[in-house]
VMD Tcl script that draws the C-alpha trace (Angstrom):
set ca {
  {0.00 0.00 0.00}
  {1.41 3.73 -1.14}
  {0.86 5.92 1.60}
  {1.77 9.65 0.63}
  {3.54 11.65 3.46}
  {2.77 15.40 3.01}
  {6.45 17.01 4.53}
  {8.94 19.38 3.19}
  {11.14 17.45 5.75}
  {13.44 15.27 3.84}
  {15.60 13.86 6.66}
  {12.96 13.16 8.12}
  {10.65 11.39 5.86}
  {14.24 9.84 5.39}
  {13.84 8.40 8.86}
  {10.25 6.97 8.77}
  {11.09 5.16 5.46}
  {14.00 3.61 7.00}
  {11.65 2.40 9.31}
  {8.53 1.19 7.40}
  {7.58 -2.05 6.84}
  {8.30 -2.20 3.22}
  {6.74 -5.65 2.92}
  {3.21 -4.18 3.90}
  {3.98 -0.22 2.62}
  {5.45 2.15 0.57}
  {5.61 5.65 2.05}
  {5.99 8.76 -1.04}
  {6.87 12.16 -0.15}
  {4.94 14.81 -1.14}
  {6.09 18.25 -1.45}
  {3.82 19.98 -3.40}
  {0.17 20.35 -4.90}
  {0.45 18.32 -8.21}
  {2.10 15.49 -6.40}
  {-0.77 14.94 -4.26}
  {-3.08 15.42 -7.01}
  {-1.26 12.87 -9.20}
  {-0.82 10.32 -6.27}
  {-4.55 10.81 -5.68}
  {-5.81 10.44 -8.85}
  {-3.69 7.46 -10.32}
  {-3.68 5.25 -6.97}
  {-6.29 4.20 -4.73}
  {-5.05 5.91 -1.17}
  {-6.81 5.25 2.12}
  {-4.41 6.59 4.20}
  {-2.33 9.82 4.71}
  {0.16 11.03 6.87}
  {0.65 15.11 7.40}
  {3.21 16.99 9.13}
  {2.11 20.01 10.53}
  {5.10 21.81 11.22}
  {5.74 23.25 7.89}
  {2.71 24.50 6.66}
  {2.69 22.26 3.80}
  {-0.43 21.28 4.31}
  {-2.33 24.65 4.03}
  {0.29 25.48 1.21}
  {-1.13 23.24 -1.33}
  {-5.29 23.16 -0.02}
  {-4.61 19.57 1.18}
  {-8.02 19.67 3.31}
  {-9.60 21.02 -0.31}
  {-8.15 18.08 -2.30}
  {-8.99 15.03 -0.12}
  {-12.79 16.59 0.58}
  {-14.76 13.86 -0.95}
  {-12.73 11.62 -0.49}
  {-12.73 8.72 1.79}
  {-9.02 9.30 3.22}
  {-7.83 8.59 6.92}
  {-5.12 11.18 8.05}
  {-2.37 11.26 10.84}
  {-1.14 14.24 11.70}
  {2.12 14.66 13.59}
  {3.73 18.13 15.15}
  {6.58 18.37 17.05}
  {5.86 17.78 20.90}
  {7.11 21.48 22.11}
  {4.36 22.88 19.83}
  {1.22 21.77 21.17}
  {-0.52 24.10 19.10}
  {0.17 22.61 15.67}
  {-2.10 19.51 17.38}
  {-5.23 21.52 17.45}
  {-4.46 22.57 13.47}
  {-4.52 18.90 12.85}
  {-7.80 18.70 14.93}
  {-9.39 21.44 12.93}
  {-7.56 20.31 9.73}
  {-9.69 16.95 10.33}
  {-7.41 14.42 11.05}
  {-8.49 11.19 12.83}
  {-5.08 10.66 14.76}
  {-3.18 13.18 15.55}
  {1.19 12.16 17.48}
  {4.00 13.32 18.24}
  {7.41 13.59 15.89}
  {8.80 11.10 18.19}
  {5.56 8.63 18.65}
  {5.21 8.56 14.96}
  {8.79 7.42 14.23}
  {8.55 4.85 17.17}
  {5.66 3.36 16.24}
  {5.08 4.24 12.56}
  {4.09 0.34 11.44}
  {1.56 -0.11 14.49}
  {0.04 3.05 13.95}
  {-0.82 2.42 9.94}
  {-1.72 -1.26 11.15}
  {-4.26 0.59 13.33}
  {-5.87 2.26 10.23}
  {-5.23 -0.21 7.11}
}
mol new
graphics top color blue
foreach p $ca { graphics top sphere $p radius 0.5 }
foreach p [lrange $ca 0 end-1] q [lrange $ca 1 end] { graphics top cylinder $p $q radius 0.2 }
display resetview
């Protein structure tokens, strides 16, 4: 299963790749509007992961583009900005972690949801 990750973060997303299951997943970073809109309209994707510590998110409409469609979403902030958790409330998310719980626990947290 492709499962986009929407980040400007490259080491990062470097990180939670290294740590993926890649026998169950594929994550795909995506930095920008058409990638998203490419990924969404040429694979079937149930779930998606959003950082919202760069703005990324609000940058490219993301809430706009998966609207109608039937997409699960994690959002993860860094733990010293508690804030960034509510914009992943209002953003719609169904999950919402930390940085640090995500990369811990990345595979049982998409097993939760796939």
């Amino acid at each position: 299963m492709i499962i986009p990750v929407v980040t400007k973060d490259i080491m990062y997303f470097s990180k939670l790749k290294s740590k993926i299951n890649i026998n169950k997943y594929s994550l795909v970073q995506i930095k920008n509007r058409k990638e998203i809109e490419d990924l969404l309209l040429n694979k079937s994707c149930s779930l998606l992961i959003v950082d919202f510590s760069d703005g990324l998110a609000k940058t490219i409409e993301l809430k706009d583009l998966i609207k109608n469609k039937d997409i699960f979403s994690i959002g993860y902030y860094p733990h010293v900005n508690e804030n960034l958790k509510q914009n992943a409330i209002k953003f719609g998310t169904g999950k919402q972690v930390t940085r640090n719980q995500l990369f811990k626990n990345i595979n049982d947290i998409i097993d939760e949801f796939c």
